[in-house]
N, C-alpha and C positions, 0 to 999 in steps of 0.2 A: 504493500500500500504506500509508503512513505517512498519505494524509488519511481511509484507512477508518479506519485504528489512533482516530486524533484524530476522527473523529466517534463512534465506540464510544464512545471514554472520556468526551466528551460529552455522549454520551447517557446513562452511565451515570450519571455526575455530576448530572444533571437530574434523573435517576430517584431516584437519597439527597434530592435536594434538596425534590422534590417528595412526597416518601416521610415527610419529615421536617415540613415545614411540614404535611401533612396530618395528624398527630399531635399538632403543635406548638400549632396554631391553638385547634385545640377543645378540650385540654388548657387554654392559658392561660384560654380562657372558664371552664370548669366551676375553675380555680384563684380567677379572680377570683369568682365565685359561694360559694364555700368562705371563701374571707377576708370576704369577707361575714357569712354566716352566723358565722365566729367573732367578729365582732364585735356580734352578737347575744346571744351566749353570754355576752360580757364588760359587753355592758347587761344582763345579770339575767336573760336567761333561761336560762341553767343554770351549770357549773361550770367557772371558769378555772381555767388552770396557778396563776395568783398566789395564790389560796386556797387550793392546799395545801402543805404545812409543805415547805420544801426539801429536808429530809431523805427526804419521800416522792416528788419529785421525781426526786432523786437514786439513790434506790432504784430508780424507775420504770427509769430509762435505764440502768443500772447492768445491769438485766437486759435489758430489751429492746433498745437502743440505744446501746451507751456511746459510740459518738462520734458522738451526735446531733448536738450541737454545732456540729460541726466538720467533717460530709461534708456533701455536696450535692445529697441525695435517695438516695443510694446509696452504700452500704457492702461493697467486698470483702477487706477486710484484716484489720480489729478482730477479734479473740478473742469468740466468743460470737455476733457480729452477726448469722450466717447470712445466707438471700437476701433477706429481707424487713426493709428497716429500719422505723421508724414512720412515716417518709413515704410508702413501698410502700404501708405497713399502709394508710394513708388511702386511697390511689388504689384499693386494693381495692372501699375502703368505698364509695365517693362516687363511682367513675368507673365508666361500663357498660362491657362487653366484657371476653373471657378475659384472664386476667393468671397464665395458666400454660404451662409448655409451651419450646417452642421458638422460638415467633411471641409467645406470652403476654407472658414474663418480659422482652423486651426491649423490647417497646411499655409493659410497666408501670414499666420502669424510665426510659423517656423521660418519661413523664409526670410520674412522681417529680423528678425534676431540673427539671420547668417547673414543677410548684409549691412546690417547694423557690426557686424565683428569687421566684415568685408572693407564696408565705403566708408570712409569721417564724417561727421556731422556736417562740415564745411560743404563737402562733396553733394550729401545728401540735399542740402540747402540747393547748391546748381545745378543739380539734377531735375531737382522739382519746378525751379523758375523756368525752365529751358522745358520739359515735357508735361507738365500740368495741363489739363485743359479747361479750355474757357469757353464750352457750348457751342452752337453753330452762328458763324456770324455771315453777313449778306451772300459771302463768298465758299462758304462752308467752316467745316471745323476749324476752329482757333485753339492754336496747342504755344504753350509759353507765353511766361506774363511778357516779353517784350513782343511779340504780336498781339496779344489783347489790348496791352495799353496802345496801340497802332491801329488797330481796328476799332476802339471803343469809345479811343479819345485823342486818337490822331497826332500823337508822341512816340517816341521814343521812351521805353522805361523809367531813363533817369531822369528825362526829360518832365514827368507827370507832377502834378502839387500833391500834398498830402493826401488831399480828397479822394482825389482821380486813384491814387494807388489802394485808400482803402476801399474804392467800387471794385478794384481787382480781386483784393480780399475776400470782399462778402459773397463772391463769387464762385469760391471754390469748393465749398459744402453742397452747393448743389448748382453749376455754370446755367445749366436752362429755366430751372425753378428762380432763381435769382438773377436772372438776363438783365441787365439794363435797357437794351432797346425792346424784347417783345414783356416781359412785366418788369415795367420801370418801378409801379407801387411796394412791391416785394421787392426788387432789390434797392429803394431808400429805405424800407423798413431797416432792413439786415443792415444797411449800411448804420443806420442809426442806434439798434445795439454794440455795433462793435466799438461804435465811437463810446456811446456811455459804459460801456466793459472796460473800454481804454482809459479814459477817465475817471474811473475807479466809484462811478456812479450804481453800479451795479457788480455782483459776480455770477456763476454759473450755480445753480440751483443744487446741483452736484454730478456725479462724472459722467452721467450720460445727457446731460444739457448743453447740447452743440447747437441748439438752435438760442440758446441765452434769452429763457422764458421772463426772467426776471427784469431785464431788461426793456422790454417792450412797452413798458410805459414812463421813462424814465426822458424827464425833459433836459434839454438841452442845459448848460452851464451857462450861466450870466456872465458874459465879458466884463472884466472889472475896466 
């Protein structure tokens, strides 16, 4: 009885193990392929994390990710974080097969963690500016914030004022649900939470408040 017990467990052992490197393996390839290509991004062919202002940086993660930083592909604690951190968000981008679901969310989340080991935060940052995408715009899909901000407000990246960058923002949660041109009303809502999130008028209800409920009624700050 006890050496079926010890071959089961085993086998089962075997089976995570082998369950795991088969995730693991082609995950680290398609990571180191990624850090690649952001090192692409970083010789001039499109926009790093280091170009823009830290403040918008900060703003970025603030919303999307606050403890970018500091987790390892995956966030279940933070205020706001929800299921997708911005390294999820990549794996989305860049890795094939479902990453929803029951089967989805936990193979999307092992991969997140092997390229969270893989790519630097830095990296992860240029990756995401450069293949996020931003809905369909007159011409079709718009992918990186320096084509959104050029399709939506007719700049260059660096080139946008605060505003304009945070319509890019509130944009990322959901590109067509929060469109600026086809629902303008919903994406000045969003944009209007983020700003009193930003301005420390509101917080996230707790970790699965990505829509920032608390927010929604929360009036503007009086210019002194």
């Amino acid at each position: 009885m006890k050496s079926t017990l010890r071959r089961i467990v085993i086998g089962i052992l075997f089976a995570v193990l082998a369950a795991v490197l088969w995730f693991a393996i082609p995950a680290w390839r398609i990571a180191q392929s990624m850090k690649e290509a952001a090192g692409r991004f970083a010789g001039g062919e499109g926009v790093t994390a280091s170009q823009l202002p830290r403040k918008w940086v900060d703003q970025l993660l603030a919303v999307e990710d606050p403890a970018f930083y500091t987790h390892r592909g995956v966030d279940l604690r933070t205020p706001g974080a929800g299921w997708t951190t911005l390294t999820q968000a990549l794996v989305k981008i860049h890795f094939p097969g479902p990453h929803r679901g029951l089967a989805g969310k936990p193979v999307q989340s092992l991969r997140a963690l092997v390229l969270d080991r893989v790519v630097s935060k830095d990296d992860q940052l240029t990756l995401l500016l450069n293949s996020a995408y931003f809905g369909e715009g007159p011409s079709g899909p718009v992918t990186g914030f320096d084509q959104a901000a050029d399709v939506y407000y007719g700049h260059k990246l660096p080139e946008l004022s605060d505003a304009e960058y945070l319509g890019l923002v509130a944009m990322l949660i959901g590109p067509n649900a929060f469109h600026p041109i086809r629902r303008p009303d919903r994406h000045r809502e969003r944009v209007r939470r983020i700003q009193a999130l930003l301005e420390g008028r509101c917080t996230p209800a707790d970790w699965g408040d990505v829509y920032l409920s608390r927010c929604g009624d929360q009036k503007p700050r009086a210019q002194p």
